[in-house]
C-alpha angles and dihedrals in degrees: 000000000000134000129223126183111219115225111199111183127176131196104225146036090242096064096046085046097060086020090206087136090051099045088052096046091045086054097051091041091061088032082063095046093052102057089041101053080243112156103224105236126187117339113222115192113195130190103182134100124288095215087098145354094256092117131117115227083051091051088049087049094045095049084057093055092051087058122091096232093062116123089178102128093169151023115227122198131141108243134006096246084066085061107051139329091206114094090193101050099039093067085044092055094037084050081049095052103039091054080053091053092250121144122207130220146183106193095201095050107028120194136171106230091192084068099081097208084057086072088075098062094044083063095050093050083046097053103038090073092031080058099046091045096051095049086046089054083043095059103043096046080055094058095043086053089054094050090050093052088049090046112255114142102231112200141031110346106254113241107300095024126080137195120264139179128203122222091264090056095261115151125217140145122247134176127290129204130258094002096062095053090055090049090059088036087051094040091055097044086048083052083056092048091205088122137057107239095245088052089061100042087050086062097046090056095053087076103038118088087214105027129199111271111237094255091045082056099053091047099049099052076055094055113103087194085076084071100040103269125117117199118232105203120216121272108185118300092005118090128224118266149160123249127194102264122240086225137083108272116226094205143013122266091238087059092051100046095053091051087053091052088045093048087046090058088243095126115045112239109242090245130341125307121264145184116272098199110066132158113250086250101057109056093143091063107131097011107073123082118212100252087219110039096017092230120136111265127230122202125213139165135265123210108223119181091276110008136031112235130222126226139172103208147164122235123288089265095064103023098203101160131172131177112251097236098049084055092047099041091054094050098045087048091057087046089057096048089058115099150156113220125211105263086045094048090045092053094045090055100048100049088051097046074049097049093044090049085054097052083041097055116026090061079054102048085060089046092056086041094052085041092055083043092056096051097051088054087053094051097041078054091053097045096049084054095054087048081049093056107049088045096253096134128019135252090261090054097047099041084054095054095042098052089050092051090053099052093046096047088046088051092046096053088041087066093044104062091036094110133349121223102228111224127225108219089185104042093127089061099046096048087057084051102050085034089060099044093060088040090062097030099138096055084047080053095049104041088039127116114234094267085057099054096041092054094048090048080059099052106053097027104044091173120054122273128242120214129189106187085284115023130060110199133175138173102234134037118191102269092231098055087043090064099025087049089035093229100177137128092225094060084063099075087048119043117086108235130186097200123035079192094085124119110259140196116215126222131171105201114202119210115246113260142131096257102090111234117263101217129022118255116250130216125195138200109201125205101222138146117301119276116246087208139042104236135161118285110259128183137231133182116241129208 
């Protein structure tokens, strides 16, 4: 007596779930076997795809008939779209089995494979379901492709966004809470290009219970749909093209430009990009060059018996290491040293009380001018009516005079209104403060948190620093703290100083020309003993 395995597969989750297709075709398949003297084998259910054999209860079934011990002289299943909905491969697999031994069999449409015409009908049986698969795919690729158009996101919500559906079925994305909040916050600090893009998923994710993966975030500051475009990809003769978006949109199209052309490399970060999470010990981190291998140093701690210790220090390879504190000290002396002294701070507040009066007042001063314009052209108009009236000069002449009166009074007040200059009632107040800021920069530095000092590093050395175990030098100091601070080596002749024991910066200043320097100017930051009195920054060249 023979024995036939019998192979139930089913297309969807549903149906394995309830199971109602695999208990009837479990039914007619021993019914079969029954009426044919047929020994039931082994019973496969299978709930994957047809579209290939790429499926694992198959694979397991397969590997058994290959085996010498099978007694398996037949496959049983009730139609052949049960078997396979790929005419290709189901003549491969039937040429695998029958070089096993095995016989194949749809109860429910019988045929005798060693009868060549039969072979007709088997592809006929192949292609029917391979067919209907391909035009449903068809249609609904073709729907997918008109919601797009209309713009409907089709798919799995990007990071900030989640799927929705409305009470008629209707899908759609909406915004979701906190996530969408960091994405606004990620795409502006990208617009500002300080910090390297994993630095700033890396924040985002402190404060979500379930973060973006590295690869998600990339994707998704990629995404259009964040600014309210949805990309519709090209299908034959029609071209790709972005459609307005159905959804919120979590940014402007102008911000998101502008982070594309900064991730392209097309805009020029205002200096490297750094972490942004970095330990209060380290706020140094990303700023510092190896003085031997010119490489940017990391920093990282060590774990002693009692205390962990904090370095600064290059890779293995070059082995370049400072204590933390050392690094930090240094810089915060040289912070200290920095000042601004009273006739300095006096002049810097009146030529920018001066400068803002003049951007004040000279966009008035056009307005008042445009103003005077329009009303001459009021009275000329006036005047030409009352010509008008008492029959001095004709219609033709009127109605000329007064078309060109019009246009130019239309254009006039178009110009007007065109932008407004916003007052500041307390400038006075805001330039002390400023003023005193920069006047007490090193405490700032020092009672500030590590945003605060990092942002401060940025803002006076916008190129990294080198240190040497004394110096700090680098090639390039903020021009204006290099004027506010005074930070220039011919101060240095003139200037009366107590003490030759200060902290200096050195700069060695070129003179403008059209021959190109030879070598970069270096400044330097020098650890020495503590000043007895507070005088003005100089600077010295040092060899």
């Amino acid at each position: 007596m023979k024995t036939a395995d019998l192979y139930i597969r089913v297309s969807t989750d549903e149906q394995a779930d309830k199971g109602y297709s695999q208990r009837d075709q479990e039914e007619r398949l021993r019914r079969y076997c029954s009426q044919n003297n047929l020994t039931v084998g082994n019973v496969i259910y299978e709930d994957h795809s047809a579209k290939s054999f790429n499926r694992p209860e198959w694979k397991k079934l397969l590997i058994e008939l290959k085996k010498k011990g099978s007694k398996t002289n037949v496959i049983l299943f009730t139609k052949w779209d049960r078997f396979s909905r790929n005419a290709g491969d189901a003549y491969q697999m039937i040429s695998i089995l029958s070089k096993l031994g095995v016989d194949l069999q749809a109860v429910e449409q019988p045929l005798d494979l060693s009868i060549p015409e039969n072979k007709m009908m088997l592809a006929i049986y192949l292609a029917a379901p391979e067919v209907e698969n391909d035009r449903r795919a068809l249609n609904v690729f073709y729907g997918m492709r008109r919601a797009v158009k209309e713009g409907r996101v089709m798919g799995k919500a990007p990071f900030g966004y989640a799927n929705k559906i409305t009470e008629n079925g209707k899908k759609y994305i909406a915004i979701k809470e906190p996530e969408a909040t960091k994405m606004k916050w990620a795409f502006n600090e990208l617009a500002k290009g300080i910090y390297a893009s994993n630095s700033i998923r890396t924040k985002i994710n402190e404060s979500l219970r379930k973060g973006v993966s590295r690869t998600s975030f990339h994707i998704a500051i990629r995404n259009p749909i964040y600014c309210g475009k949805v990309f519709v990809p090209k299908h034959k003769d029609e071209e790709a093209c972005f459609v307005e978006g159905q959804h919120e949109p979590l940014i402007s199209e102008e911000l998101f430009d502008k982070v594309q052309e900064i991730l392209d490399g097309k805009k020029r970060p205002r200096r490297p990009n750094t972490k942004i999470t970095v330990q209060e010990n380290f706020p140094l981190r990303g700023f510092l060059t190896c003085p031997n291998c010119g490489k940017t140093i990391t920093a990282s701690a060590s774990k002693g018996r009692n205390n962990r210790y904090y370095y600064y220090h290059c890779n293995s390879t070059c082995g370049f290491r400072e204590r933390a504190e050392i690094v930090n000290k240094v810089f915060e002396d040289g912070l200290m040293a920095l000042e601004i002294n009273a006739p300095v701070k006096k002049y810097l507040k009146k030529l920018l009380t001066e400068n803002y009066k003049n951007f004040i007042n000279d966009p008035l001063k056009e307005k008042k001018k445009i103003s005077d314009e329009i009303d001459t052209l009021n009275n000329k108009l006036s005047f030409a009516r009352n010509k008008f009236l008492s029959e001095i000069i004709d219609d033709d002449e009127y109605l000329e005079i007064k078309r060109e009166c019009k246009d130019l009074i239309s254009r006039l007040e178009e110009e007007l209104n065109k932008s407004s200059i916003p007052q500041i009632s307390n400038i006075d107040k805001l330039l002390e403060q400023a003023l005193e800021t920069l006047q007490n920069i090193g405490k700032h530095y020092q009672e500030g948190e590590i945003e605060v000092k990092r942002a401060i590093i940025g803002s006076i050395f916008p190129e990294k620093l080198e240190f040497d175990g004394k110096h700090y030098r680098t090639a390039r100091i903020n021009s204006i703290a290099h004027y506010i601070f005074q930070i220039n080596n011919e101060l240095d002749g003139v200037k009366k100083k107590r003490n030759d024991q200060n902290d200096h910066f050195s700069l060695n200043v070129e003179r403008k020309g059209f021959e190109p320097s030879i070598q970069l100017p270096v400044y330097y930051l020098s650890r020495v003993a503590p000043s007895t009195t507070r005088t003005p920054l100089y600077l010295r060249l040092q060899k």
